[in-house]
N, CA, C and O atoms as CSV, one atom per row, in Angstrom:
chain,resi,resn,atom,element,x,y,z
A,1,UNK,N,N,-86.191,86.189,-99.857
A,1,UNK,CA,C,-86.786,84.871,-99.837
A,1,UNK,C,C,-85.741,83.855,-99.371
A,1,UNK,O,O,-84.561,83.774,-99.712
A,2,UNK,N,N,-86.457,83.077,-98.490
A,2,UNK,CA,C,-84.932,82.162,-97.895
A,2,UNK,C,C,-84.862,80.872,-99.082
A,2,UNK,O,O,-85.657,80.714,-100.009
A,3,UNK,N,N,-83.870,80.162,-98.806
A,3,UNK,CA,C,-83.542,79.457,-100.047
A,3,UNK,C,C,-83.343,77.899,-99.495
A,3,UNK,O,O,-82.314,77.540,-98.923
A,4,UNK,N,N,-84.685,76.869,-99.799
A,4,UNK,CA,C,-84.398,75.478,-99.160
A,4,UNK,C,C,-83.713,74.727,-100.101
A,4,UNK,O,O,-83.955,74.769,-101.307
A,5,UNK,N,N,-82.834,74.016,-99.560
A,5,UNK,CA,C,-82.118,73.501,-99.823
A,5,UNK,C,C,-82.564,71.789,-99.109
A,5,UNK,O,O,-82.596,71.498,-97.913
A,6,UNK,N,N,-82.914,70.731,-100.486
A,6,UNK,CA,C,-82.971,69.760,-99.854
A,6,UNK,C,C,-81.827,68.814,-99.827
A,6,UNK,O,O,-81.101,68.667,-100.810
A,7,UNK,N,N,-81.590,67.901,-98.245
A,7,UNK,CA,C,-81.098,67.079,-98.097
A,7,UNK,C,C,-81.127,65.677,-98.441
A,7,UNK,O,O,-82.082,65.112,-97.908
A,8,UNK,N,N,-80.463,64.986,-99.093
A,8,UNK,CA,C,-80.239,63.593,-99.813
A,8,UNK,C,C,-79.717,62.455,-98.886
A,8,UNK,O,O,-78.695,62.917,-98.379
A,9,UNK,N,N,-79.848,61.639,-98.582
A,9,UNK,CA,C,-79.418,60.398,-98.099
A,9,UNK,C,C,-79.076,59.322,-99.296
A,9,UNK,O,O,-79.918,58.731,-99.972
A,10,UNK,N,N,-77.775,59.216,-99.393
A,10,UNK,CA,C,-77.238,58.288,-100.139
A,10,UNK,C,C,-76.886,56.627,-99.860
A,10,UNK,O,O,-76.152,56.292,-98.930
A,11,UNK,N,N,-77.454,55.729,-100.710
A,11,UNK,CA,C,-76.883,54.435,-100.277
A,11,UNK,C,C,-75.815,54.034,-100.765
A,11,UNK,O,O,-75.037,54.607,-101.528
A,12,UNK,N,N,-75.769,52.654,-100.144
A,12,UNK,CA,C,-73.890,52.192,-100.950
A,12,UNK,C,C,-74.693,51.979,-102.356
A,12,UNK,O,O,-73.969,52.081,-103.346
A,13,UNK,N,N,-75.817,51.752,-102.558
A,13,UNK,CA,C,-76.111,51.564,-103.884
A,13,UNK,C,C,-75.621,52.613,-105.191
A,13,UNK,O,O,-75.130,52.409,-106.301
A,14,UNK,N,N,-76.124,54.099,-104.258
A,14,UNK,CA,C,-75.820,54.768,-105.421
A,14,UNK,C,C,-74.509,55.308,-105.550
A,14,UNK,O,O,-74.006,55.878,-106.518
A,15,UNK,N,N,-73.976,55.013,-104.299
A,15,UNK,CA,C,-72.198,55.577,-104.233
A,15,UNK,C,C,-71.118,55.067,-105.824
A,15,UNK,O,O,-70.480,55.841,-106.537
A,16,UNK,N,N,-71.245,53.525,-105.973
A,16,UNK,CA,C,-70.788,53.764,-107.427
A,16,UNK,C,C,-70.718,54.318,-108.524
A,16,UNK,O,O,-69.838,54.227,-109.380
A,17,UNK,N,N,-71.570,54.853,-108.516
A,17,UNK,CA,C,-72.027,55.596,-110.137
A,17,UNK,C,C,-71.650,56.774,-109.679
A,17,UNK,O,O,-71.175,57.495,-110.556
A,18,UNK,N,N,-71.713,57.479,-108.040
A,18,UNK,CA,C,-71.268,58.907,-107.905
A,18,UNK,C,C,-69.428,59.100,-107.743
A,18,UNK,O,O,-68.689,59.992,-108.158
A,19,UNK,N,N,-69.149,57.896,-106.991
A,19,UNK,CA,C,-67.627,58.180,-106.404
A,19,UNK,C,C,-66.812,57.717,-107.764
A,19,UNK,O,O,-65.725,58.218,-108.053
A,20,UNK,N,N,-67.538,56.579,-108.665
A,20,UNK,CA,C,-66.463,55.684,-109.018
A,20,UNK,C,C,-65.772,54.313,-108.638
A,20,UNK,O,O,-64.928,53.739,-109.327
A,21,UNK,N,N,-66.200,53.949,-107.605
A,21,UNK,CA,C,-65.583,52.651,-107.022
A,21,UNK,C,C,-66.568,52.104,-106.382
A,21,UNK,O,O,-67.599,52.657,-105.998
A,22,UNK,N,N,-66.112,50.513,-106.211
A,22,UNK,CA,C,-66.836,49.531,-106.556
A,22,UNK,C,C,-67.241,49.542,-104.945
A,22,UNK,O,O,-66.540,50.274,-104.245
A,23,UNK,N,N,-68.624,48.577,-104.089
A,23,UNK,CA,C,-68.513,48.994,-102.485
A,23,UNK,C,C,-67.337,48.023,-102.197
A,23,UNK,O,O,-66.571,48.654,-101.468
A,24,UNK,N,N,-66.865,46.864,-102.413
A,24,UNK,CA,C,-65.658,46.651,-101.635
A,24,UNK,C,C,-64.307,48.016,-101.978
A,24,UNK,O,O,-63.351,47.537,-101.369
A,25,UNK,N,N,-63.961,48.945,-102.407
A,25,UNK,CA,C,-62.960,49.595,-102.655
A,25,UNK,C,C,-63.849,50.712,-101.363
A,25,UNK,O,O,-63.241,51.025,-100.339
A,26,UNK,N,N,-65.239,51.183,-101.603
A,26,UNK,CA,C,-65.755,52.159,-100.461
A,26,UNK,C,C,-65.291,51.835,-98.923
A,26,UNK,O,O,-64.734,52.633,-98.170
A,27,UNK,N,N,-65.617,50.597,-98.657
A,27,UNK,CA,C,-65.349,49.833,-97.659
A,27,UNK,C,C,-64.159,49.703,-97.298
A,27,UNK,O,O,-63.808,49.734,-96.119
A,28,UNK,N,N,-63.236,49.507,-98.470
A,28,UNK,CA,C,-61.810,49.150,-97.824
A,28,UNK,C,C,-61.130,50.790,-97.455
A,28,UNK,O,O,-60.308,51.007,-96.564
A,29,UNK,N,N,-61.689,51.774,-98.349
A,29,UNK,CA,C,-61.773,53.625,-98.004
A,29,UNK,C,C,-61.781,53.540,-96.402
A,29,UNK,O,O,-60.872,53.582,-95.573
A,30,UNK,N,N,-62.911,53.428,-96.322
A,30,UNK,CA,C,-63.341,53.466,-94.778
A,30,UNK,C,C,-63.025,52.952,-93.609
A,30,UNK,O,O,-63.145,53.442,-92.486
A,31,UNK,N,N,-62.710,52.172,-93.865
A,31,UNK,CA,C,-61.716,50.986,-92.729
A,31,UNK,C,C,-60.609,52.042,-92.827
A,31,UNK,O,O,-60.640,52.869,-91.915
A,32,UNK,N,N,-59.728,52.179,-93.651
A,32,UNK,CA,C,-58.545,53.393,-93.702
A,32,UNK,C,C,-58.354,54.625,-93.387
A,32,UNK,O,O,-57.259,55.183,-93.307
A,33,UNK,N,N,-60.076,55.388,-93.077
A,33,UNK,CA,C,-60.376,56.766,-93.108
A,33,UNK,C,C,-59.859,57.429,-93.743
A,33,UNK,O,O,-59.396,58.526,-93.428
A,34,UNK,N,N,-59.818,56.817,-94.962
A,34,UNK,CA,C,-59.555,57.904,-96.119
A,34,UNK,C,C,-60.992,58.226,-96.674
A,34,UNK,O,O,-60.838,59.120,-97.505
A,35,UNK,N,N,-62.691,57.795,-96.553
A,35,UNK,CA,C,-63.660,57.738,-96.896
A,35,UNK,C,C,-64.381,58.213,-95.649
A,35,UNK,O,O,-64.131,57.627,-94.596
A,36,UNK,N,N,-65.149,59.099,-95.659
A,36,UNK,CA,C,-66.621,59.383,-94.413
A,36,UNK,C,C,-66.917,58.397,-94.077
A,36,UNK,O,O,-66.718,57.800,-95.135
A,37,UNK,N,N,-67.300,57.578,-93.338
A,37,UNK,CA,C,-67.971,56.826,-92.360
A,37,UNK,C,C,-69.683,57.162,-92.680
A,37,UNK,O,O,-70.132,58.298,-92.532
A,38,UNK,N,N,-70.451,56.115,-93.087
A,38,UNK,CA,C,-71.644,56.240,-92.981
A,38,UNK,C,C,-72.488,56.203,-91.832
A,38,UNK,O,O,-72.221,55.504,-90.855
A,39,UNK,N,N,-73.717,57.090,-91.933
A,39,UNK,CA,C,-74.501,56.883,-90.643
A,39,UNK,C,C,-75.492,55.866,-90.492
A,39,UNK,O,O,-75.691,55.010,-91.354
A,40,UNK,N,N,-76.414,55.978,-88.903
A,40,UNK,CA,C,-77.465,54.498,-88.889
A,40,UNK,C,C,-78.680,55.736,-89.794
A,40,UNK,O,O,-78.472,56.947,-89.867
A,41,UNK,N,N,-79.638,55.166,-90.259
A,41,UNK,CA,C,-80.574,55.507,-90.506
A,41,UNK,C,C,-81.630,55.694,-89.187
A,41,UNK,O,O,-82.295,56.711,-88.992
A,42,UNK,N,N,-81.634,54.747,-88.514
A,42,UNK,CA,C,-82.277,54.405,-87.459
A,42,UNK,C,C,-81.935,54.370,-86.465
A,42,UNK,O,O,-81.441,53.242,-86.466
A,43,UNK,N,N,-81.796,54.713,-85.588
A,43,UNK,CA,C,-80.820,53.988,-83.787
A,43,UNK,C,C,-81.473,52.751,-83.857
A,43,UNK,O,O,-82.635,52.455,-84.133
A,44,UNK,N,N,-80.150,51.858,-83.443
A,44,UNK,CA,C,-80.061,50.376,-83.650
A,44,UNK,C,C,-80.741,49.430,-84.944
A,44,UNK,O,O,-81.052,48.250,-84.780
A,45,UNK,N,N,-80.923,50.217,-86.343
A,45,UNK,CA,C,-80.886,49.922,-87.177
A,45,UNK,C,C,-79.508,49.290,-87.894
A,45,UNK,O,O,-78.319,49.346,-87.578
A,46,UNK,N,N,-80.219,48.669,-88.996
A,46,UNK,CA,C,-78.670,47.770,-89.983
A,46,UNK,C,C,-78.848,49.023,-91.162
A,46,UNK,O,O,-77.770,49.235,-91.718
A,47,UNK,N,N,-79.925,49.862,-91.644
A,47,UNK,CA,C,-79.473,50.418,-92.604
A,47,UNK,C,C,-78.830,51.736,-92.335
A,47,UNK,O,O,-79.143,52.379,-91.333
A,48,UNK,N,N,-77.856,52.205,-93.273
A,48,UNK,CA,C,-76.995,53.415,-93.231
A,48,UNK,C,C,-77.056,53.606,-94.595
A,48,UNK,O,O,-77.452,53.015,-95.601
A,49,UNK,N,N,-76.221,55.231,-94.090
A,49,UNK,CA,C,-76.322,56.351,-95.083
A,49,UNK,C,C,-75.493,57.167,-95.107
A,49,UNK,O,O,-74.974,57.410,-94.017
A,50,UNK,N,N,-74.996,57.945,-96.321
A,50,UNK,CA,C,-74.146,59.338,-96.078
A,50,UNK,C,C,-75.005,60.545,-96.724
A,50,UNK,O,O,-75.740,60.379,-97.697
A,51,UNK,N,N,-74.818,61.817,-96.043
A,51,UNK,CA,C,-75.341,62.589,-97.093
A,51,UNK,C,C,-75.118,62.968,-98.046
A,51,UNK,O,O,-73.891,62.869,-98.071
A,52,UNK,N,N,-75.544,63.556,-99.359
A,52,UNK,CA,C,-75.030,63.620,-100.265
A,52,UNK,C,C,-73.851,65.107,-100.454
A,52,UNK,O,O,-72.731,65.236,-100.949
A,53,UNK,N,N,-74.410,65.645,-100.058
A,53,UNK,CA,C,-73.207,66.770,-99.436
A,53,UNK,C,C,-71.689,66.588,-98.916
A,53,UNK,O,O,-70.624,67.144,-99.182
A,54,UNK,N,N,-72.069,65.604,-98.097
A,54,UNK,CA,C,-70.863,64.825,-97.429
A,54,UNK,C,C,-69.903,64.520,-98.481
A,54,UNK,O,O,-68.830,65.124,-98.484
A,55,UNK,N,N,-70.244,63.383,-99.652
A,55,UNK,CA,C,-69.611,63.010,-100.191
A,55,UNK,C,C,-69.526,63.780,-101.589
A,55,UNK,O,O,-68.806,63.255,-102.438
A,56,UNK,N,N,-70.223,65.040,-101.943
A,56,UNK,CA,C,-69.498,66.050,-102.686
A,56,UNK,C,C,-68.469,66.625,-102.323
A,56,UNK,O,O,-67.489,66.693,-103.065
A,57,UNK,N,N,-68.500,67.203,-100.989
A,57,UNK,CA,C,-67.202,67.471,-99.822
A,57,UNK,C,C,-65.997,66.889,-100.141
A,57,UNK,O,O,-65.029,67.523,-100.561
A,58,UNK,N,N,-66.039,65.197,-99.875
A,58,UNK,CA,C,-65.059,64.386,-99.994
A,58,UNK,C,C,-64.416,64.211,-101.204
A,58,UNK,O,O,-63.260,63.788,-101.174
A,59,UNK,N,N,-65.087,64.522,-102.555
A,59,UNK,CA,C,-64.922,64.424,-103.740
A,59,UNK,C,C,-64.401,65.476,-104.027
A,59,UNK,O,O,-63.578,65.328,-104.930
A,60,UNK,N,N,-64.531,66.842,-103.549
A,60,UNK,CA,C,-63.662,67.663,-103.889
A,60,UNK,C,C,-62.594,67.878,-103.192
A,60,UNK,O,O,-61.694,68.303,-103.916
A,61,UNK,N,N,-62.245,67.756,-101.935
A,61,UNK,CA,C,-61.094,67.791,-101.239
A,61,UNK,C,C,-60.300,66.319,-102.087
A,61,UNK,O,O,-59.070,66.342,-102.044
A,62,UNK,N,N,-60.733,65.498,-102.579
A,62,UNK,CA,C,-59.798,64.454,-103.115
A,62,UNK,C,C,-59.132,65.100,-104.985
A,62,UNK,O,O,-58.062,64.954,-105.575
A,63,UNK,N,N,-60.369,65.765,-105.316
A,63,UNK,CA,C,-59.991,66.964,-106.258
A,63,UNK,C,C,-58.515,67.828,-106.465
A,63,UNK,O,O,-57.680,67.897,-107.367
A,64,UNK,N,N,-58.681,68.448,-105.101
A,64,UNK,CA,C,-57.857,68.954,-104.664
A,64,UNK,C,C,-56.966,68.855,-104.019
A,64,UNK,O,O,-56.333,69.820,-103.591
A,65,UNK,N,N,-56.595,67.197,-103.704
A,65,UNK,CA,C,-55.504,66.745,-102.917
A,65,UNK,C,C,-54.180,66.501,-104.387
A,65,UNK,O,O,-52.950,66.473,-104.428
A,66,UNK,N,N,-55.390,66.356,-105.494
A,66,UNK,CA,C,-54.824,65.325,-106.338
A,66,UNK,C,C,-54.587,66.684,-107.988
A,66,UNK,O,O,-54.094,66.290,-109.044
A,67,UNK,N,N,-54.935,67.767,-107.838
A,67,UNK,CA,C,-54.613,68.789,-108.297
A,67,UNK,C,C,-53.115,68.777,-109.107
A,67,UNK,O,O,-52.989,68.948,-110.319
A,68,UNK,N,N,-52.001,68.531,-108.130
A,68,UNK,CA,C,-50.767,68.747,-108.687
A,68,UNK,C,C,-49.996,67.132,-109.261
A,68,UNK,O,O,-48.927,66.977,-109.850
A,69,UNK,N,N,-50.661,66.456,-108.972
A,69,UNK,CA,C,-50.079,64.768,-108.986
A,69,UNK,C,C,-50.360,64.708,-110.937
A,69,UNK,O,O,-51.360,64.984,-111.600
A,70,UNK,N,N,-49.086,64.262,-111.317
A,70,UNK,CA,C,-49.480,63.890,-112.863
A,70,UNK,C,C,-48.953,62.811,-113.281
A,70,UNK,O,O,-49.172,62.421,-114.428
């Protein structure tokens, strides 16, 4: 049996409560590329998104950057 797996689109709304930081700290991430870059929702739309995958990804490679640091 194949196994679906659904995809999530995340806003800056719900990014606080998942990452931890506030959207100016997401924002200032991103400008730095230390944070994914969100996508358009739309071509030539204002709203964007990340997937939620994406930023489990990012959350664990920061996991694991931060592993040996005490």
């Amino acid at each position: 049996m194949e196994t679906v797996r659904n995809i999530r689109t995340l806003r800056m709304k719900d990014l606080p409560a998942k990452v931890g930081f506030q959207p100016s700290t997401i924002y200032g991430l991103i400008a730095q590329g230390k944070f994914p870059k969100p996508y358009k929702l739309t071509p030539g739309g204002r709203a964007a998104g990340w997937q939620e995958s994406t930023i489990d990804a990012w959350i664990k490679s920061v996991a694991i950057e931060n592993e040996d640091v005490k």
